[in-house]
N, CA, C and O atoms as a GROMACS GRO file, in nm:
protein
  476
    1UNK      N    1   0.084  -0.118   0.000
    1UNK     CA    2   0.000   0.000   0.000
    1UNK      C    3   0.089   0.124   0.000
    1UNK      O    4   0.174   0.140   0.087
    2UNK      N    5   0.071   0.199  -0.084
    2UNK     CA    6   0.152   0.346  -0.101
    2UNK      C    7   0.102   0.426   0.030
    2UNK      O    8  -0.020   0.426   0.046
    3UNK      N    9   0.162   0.477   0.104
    3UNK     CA   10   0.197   0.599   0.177
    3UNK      C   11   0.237   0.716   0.200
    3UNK      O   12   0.354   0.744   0.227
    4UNK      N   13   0.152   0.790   0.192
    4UNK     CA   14   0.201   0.917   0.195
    4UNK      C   15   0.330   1.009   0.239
    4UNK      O   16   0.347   1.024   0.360
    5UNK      N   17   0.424   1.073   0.142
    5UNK     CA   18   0.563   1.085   0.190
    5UNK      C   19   0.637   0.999   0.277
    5UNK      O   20   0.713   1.044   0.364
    6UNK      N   21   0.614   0.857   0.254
    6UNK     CA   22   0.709   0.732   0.263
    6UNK      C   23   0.806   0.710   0.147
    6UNK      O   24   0.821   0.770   0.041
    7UNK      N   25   0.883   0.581   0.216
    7UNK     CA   26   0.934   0.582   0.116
    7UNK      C   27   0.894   0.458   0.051
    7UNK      O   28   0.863   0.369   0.131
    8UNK      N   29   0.885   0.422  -0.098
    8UNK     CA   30   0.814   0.390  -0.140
    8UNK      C   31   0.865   0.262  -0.253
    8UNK      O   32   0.804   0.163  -0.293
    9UNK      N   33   1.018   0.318  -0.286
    9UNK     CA   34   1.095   0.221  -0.421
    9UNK      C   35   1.200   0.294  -0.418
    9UNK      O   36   1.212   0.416  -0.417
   10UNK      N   37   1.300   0.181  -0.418
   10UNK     CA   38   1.422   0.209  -0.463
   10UNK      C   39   1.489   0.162  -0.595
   10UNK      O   40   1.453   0.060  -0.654
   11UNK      N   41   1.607   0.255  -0.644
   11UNK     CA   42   1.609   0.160  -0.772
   11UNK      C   43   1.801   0.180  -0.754
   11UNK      O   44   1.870   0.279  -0.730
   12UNK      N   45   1.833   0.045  -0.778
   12UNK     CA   46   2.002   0.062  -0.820
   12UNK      C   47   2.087   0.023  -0.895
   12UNK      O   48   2.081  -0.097  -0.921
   13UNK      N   49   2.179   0.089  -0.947
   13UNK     CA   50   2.301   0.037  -1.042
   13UNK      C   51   2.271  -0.164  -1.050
   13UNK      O   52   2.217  -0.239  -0.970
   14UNK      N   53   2.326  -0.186  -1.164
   14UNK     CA   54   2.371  -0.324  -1.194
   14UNK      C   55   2.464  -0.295  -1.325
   14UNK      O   56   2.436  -0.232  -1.427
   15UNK      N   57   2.583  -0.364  -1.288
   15UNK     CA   58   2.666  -0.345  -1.410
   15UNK      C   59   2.607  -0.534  -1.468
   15UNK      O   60   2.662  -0.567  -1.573
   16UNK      N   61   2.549  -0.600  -1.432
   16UNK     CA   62   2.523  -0.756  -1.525
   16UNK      C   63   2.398  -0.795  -1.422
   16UNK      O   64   2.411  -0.847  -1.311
   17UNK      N   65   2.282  -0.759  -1.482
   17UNK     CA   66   2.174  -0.781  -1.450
   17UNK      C   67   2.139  -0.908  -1.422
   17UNK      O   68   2.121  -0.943  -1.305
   18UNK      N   69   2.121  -1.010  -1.543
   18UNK     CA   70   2.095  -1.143  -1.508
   18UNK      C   71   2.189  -1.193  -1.386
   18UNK      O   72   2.129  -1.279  -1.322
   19UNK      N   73   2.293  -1.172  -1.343
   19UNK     CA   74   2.426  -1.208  -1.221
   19UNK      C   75   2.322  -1.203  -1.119
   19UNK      O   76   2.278  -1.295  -1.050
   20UNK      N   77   2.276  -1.015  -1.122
   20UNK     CA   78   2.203  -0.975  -0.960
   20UNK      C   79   2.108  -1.054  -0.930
   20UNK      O   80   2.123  -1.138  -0.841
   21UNK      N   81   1.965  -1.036  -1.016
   21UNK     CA   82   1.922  -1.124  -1.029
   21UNK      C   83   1.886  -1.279  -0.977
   21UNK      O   84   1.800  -1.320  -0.900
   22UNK      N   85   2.000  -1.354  -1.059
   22UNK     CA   86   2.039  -1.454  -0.968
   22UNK      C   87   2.051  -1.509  -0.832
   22UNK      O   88   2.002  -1.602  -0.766
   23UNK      N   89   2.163  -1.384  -0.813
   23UNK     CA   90   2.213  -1.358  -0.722
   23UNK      C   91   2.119  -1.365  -0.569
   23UNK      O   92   2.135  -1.412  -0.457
   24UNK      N   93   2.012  -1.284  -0.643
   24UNK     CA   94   1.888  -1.227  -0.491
   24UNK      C   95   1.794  -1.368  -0.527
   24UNK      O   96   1.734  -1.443  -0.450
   25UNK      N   97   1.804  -1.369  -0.653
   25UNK     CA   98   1.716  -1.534  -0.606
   25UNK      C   99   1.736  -1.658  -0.526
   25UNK      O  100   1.673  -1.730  -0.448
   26UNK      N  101   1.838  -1.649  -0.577
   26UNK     CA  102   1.914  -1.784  -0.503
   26UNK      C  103   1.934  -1.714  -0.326
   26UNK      O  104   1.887  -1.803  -0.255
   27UNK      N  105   1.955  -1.664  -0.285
   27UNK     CA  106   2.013  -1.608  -0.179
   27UNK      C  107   1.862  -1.554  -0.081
   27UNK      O  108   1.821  -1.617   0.016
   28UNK      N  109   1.815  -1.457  -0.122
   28UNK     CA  110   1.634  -1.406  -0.065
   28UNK      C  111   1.543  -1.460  -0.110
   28UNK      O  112   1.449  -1.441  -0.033
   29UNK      N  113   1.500  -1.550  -0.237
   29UNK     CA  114   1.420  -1.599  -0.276
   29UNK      C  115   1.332  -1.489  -0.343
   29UNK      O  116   1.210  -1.485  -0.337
   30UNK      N  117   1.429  -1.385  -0.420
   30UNK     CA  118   1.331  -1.286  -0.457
   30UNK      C  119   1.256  -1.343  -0.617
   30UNK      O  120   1.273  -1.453  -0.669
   31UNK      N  121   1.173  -1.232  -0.670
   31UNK     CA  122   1.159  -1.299  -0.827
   31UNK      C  123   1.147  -1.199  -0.870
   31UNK      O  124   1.115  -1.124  -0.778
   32UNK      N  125   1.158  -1.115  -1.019
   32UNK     CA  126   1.150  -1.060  -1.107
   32UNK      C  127   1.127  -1.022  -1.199
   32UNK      O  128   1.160  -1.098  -1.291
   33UNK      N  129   1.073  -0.915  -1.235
   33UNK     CA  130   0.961  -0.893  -1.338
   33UNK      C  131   1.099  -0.763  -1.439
   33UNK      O  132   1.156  -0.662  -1.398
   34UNK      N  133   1.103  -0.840  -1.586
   34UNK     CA  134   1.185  -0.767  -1.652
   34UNK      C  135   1.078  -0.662  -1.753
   34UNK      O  136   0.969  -0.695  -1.800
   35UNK      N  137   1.174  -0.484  -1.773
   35UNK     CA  138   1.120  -0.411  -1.847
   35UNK      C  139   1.198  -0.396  -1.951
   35UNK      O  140   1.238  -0.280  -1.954
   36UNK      N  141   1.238  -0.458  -2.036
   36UNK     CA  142   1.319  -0.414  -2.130
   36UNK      C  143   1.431  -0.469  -2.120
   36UNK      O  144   1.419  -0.546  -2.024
   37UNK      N  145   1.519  -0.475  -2.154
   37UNK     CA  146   1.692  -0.552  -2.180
   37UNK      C  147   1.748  -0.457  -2.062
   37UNK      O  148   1.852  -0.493  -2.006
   38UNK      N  149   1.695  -0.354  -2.027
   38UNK     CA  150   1.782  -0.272  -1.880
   38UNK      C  151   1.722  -0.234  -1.770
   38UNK      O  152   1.766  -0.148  -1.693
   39UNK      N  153   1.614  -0.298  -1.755
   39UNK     CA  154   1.540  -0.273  -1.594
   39UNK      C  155   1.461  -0.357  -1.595
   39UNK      O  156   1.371  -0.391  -1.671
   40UNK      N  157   1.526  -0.409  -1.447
   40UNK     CA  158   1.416  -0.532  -1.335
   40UNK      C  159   1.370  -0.532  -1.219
   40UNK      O  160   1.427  -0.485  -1.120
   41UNK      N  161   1.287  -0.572  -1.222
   41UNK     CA  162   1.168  -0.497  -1.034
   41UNK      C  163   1.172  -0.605  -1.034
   41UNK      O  164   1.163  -0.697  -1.115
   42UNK      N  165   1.202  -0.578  -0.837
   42UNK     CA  166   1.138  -0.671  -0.758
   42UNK      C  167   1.027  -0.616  -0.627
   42UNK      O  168   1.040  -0.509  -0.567
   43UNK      N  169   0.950  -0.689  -0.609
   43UNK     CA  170   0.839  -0.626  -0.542
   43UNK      C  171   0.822  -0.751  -0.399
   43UNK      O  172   0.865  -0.867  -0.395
   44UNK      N  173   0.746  -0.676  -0.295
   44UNK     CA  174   0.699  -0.809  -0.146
   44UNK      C  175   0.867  -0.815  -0.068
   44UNK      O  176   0.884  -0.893   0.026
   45UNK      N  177   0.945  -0.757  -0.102
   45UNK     CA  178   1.053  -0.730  -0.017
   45UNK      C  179   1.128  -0.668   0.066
   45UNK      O  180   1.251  -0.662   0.064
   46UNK      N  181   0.998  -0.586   0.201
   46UNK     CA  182   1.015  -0.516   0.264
   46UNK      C  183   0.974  -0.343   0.184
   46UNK      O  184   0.900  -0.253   0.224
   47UNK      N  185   1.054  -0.355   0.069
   47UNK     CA  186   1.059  -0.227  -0.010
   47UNK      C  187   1.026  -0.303  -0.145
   47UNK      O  188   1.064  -0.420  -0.150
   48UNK      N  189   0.961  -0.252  -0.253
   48UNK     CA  190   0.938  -0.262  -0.392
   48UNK      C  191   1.084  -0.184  -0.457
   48UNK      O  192   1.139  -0.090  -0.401
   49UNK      N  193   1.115  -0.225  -0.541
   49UNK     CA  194   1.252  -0.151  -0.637
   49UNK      C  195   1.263  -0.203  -0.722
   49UNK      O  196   1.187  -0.296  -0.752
   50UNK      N  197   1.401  -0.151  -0.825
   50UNK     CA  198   1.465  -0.202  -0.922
   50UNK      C  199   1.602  -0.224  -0.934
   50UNK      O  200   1.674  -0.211  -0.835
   51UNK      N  201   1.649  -0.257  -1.049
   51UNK     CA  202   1.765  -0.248  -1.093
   51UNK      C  203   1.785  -0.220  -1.236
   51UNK      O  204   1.745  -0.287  -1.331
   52UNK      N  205   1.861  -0.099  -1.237
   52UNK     CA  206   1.900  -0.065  -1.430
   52UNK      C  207   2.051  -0.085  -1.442
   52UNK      O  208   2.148  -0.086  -1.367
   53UNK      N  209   2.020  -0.101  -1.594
   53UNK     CA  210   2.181  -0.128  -1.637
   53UNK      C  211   2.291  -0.057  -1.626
   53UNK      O  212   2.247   0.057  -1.645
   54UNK      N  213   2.416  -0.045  -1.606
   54UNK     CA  214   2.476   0.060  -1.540
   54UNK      C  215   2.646   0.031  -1.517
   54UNK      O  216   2.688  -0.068  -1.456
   55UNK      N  217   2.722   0.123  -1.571
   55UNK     CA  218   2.826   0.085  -1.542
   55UNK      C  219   2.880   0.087  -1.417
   55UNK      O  220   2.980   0.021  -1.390
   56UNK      N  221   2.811   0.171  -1.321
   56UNK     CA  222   2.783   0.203  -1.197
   56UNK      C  223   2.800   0.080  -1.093
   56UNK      O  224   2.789  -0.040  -1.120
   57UNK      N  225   2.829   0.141  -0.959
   57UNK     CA  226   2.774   0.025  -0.813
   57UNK      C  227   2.763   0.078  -0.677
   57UNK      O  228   2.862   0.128  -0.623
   58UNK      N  229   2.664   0.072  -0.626
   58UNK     CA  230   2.640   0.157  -0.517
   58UNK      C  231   2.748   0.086  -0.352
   58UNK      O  232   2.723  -0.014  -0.286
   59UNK      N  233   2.850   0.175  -0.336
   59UNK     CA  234   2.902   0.169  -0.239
   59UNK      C  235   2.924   0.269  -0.102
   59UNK      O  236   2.930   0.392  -0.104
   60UNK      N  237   2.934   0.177   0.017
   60UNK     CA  238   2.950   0.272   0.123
   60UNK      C  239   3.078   0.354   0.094
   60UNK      O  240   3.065   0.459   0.156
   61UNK      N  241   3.210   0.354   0.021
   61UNK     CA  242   3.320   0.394   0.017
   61UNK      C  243   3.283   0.510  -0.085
   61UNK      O  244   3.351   0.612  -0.084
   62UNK      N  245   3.178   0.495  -0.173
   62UNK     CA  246   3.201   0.665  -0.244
   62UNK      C  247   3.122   0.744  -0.190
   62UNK      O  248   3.137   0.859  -0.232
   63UNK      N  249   3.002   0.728  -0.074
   63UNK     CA  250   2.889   0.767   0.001
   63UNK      C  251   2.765   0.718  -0.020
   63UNK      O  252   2.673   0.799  -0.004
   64UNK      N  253   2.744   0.633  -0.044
   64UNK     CA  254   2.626   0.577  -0.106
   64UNK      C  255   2.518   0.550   0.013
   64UNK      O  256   2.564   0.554   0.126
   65UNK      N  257   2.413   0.529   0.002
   65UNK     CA  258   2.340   0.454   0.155
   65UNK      C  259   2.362   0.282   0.184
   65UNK      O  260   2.421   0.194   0.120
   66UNK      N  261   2.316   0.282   0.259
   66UNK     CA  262   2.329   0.098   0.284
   66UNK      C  263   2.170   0.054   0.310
   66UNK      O  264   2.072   0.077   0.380
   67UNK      N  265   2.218  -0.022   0.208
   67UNK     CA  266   2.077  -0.095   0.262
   67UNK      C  267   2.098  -0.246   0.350
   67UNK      O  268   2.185  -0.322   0.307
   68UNK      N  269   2.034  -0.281   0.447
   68UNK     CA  270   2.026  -0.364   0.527
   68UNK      C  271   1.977  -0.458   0.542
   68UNK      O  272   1.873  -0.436   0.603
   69UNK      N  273   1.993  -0.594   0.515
   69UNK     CA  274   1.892  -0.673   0.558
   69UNK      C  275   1.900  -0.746   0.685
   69UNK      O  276   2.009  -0.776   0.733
   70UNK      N  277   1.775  -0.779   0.747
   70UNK     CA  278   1.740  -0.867   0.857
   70UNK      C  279   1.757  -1.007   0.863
   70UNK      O  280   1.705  -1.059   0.765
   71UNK      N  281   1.813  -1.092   0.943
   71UNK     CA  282   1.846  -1.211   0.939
   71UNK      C  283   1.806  -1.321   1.075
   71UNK      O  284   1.864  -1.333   1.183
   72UNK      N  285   1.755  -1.352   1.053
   72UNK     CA  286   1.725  -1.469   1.208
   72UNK      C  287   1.843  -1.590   1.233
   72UNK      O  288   1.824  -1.665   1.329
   73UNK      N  289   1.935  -1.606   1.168
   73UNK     CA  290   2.040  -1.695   1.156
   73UNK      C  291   2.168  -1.636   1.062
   73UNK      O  292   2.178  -1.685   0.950
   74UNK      N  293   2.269  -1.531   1.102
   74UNK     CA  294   2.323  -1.451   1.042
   74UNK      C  295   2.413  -1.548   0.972
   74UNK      O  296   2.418  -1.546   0.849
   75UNK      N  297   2.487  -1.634   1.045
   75UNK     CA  298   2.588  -1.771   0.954
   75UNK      C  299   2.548  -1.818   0.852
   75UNK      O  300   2.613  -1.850   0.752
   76UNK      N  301   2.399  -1.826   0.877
   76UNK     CA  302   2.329  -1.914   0.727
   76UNK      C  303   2.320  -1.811   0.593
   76UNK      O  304   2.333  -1.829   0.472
   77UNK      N  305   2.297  -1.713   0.665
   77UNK     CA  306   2.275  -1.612   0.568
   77UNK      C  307   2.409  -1.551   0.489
   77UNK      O  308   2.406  -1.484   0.386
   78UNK      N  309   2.518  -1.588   0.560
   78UNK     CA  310   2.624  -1.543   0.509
   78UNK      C  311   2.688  -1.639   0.464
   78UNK      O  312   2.792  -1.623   0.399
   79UNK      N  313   2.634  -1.763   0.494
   79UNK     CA  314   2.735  -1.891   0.388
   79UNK      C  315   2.621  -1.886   0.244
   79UNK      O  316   2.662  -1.933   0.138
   80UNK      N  317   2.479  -1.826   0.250
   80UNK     CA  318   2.393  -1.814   0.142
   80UNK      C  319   2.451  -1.706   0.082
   80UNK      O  320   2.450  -1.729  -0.039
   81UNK      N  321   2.514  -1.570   0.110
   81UNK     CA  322   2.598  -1.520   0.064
   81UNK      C  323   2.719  -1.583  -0.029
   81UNK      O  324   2.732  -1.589  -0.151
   82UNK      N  325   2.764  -1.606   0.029
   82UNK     CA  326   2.920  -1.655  -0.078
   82UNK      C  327   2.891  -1.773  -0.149
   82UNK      O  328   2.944  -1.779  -0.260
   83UNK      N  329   2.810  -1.881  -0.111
   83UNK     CA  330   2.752  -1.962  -0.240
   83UNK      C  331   2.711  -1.916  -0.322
   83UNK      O  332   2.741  -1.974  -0.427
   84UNK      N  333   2.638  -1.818  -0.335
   84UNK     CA  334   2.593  -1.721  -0.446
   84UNK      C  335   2.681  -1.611  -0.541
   84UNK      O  336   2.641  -1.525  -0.619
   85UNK      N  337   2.813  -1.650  -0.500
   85UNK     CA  338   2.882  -1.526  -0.552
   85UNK      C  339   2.897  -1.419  -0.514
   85UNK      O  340   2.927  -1.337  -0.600
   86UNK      N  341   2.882  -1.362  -0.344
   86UNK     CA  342   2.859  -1.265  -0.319
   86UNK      C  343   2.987  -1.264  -0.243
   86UNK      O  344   3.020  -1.359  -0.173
   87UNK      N  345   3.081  -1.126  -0.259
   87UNK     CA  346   3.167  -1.109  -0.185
   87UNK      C  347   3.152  -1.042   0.003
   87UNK      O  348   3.082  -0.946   0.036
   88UNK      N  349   3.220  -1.110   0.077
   88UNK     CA  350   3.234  -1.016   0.201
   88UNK      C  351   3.332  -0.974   0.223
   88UNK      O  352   3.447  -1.018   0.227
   89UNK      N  353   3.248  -0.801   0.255
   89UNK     CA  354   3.339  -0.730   0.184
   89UNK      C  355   3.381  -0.655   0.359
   89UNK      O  356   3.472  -0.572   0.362
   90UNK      N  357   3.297  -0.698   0.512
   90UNK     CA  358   3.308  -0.672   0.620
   90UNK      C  359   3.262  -0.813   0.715
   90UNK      O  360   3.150  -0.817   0.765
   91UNK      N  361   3.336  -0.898   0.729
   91UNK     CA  362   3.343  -1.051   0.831
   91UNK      C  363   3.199  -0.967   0.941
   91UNK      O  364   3.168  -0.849   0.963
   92UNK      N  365   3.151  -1.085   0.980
   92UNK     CA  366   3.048  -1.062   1.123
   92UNK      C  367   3.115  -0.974   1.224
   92UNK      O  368   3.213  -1.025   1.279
   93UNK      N  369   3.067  -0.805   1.275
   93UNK     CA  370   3.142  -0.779   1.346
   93UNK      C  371   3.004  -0.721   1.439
   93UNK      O  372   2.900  -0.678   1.389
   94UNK      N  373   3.031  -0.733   1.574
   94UNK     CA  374   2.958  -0.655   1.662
   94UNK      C  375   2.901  -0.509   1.640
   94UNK      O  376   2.952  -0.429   1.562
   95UNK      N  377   2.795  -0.485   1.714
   95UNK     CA  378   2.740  -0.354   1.694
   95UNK      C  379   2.697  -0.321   1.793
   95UNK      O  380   2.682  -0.424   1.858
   96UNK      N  381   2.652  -0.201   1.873
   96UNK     CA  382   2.532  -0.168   1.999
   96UNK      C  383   2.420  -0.286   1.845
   96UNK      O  384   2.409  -0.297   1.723
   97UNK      N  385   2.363  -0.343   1.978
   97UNK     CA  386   2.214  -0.405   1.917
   97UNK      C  387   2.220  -0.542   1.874
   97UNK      O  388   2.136  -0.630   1.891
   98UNK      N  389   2.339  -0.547   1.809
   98UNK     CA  390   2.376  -0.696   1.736
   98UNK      C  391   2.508  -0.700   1.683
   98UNK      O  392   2.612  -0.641   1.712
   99UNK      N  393   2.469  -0.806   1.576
   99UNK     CA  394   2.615  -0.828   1.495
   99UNK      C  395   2.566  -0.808   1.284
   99UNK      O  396   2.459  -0.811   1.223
  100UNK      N  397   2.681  -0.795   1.250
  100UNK     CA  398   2.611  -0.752   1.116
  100UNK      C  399   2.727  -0.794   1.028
  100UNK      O  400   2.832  -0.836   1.076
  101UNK      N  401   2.702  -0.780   0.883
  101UNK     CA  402   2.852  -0.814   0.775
  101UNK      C  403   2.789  -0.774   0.652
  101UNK      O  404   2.671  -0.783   0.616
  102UNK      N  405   2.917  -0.718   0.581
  102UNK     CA  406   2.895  -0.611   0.459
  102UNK      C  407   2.912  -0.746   0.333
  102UNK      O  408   2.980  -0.848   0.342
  103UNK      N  409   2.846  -0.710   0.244
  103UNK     CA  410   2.906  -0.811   0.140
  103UNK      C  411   2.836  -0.735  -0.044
  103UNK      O  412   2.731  -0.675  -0.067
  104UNK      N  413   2.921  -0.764  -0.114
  104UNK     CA  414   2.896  -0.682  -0.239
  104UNK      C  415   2.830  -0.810  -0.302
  104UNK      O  416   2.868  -0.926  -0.280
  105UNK      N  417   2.726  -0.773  -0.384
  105UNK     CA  418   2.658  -0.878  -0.492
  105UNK      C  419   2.718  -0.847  -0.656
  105UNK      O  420   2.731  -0.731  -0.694
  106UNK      N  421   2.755  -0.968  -0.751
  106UNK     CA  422   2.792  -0.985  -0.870
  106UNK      C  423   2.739  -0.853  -0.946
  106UNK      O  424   2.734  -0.863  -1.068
  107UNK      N  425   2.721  -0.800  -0.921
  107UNK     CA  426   2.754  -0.658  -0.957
  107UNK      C  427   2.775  -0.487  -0.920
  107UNK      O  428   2.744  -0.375  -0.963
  108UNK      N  429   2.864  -0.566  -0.788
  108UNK     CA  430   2.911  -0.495  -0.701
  108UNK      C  431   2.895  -0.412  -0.576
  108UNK      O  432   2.982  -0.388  -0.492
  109UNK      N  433   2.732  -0.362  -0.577
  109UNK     CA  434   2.636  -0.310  -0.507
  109UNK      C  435   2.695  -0.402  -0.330
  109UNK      O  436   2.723  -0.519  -0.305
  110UNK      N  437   2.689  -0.270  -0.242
  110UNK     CA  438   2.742  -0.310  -0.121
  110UNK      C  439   2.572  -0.305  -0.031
  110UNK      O  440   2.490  -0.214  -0.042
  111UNK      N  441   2.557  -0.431   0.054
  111UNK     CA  442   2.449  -0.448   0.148
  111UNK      C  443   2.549  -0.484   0.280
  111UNK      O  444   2.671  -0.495   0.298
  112UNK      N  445   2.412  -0.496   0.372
  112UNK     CA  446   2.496  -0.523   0.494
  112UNK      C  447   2.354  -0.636   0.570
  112UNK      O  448   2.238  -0.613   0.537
  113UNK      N  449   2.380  -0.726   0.649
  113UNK     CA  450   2.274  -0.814   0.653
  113UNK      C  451   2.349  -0.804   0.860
  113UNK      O  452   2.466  -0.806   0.899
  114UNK      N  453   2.195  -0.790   0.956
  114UNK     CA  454   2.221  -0.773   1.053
  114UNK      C  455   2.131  -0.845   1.143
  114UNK      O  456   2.010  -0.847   1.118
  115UNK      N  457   2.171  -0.893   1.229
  115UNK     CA  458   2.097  -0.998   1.368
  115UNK      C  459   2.124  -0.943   1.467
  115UNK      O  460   2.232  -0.901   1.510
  116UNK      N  461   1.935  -0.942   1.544
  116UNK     CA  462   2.031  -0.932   1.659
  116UNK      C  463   1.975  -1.101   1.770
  116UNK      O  464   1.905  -1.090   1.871
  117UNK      N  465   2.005  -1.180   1.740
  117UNK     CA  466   2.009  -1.291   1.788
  117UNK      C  467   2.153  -1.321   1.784
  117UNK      O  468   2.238  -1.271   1.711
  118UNK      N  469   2.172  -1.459   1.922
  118UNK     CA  470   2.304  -1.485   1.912
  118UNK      C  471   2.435  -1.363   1.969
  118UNK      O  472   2.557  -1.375   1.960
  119UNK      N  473   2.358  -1.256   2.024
  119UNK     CA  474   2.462  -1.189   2.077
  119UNK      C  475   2.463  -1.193   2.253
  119UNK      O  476   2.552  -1.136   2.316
   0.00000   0.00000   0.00000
């Protein structure tokens, strides 16, 4: 349901679309609806968004935002990480609240996936 001055969709860089893709399938179980040979939505994932084609990659190192995901078993989620091709790009490190780890997806885009179970 849309909300008034919420936020509503995000959309980000992919330098190899079919990779990301993949990538969030295998890993979140997301699915995808393609617009053309350079943009793909995914929708029911906390947030609705996309991804366009792009020589681009959204990182915390040039200022970029982070996006975060939630995890109830952070190990699983991070060995579902690197089976997938996903680099870590920050090991499990403590936080006030929990524990969390940075990792870039096959086309480079930096997330960070955080628990607070297990601390």
């Amino acid at each position: 349901m849309n909300k008034h001055e919420k936020v509503n969709y995000i959309e980000l860089p992919a330098k190899d679309l079919n990779a990301t893709k993949v990538f969030f399938t295998q890993v979140f179980g997301w699915a995808f609806q393609d617009f053309g040979p350079d943009y793909t939505a995914f929708s029911n994932q906390g947030i609705d968004g996309g991804f366009f084609q792009s020589t681009l990659s959204s990182s915390t190192n040039s200022g970029a935002a982070l996006i975060v995901f939630y995890s109830n078993d952070l190990e699983s989620t991070l060995s579902k990480v690197t089976r997938a091709n996903g680099v870590i790009v920050k090991p499990i490190f403590p936080f006030p609240g929990g524990r969390r780890f940075h990792f870039t997806e096959p086309s480079g885009n930096e997330f960070a996936v955080w628990s607070d179970s297990g601390i």
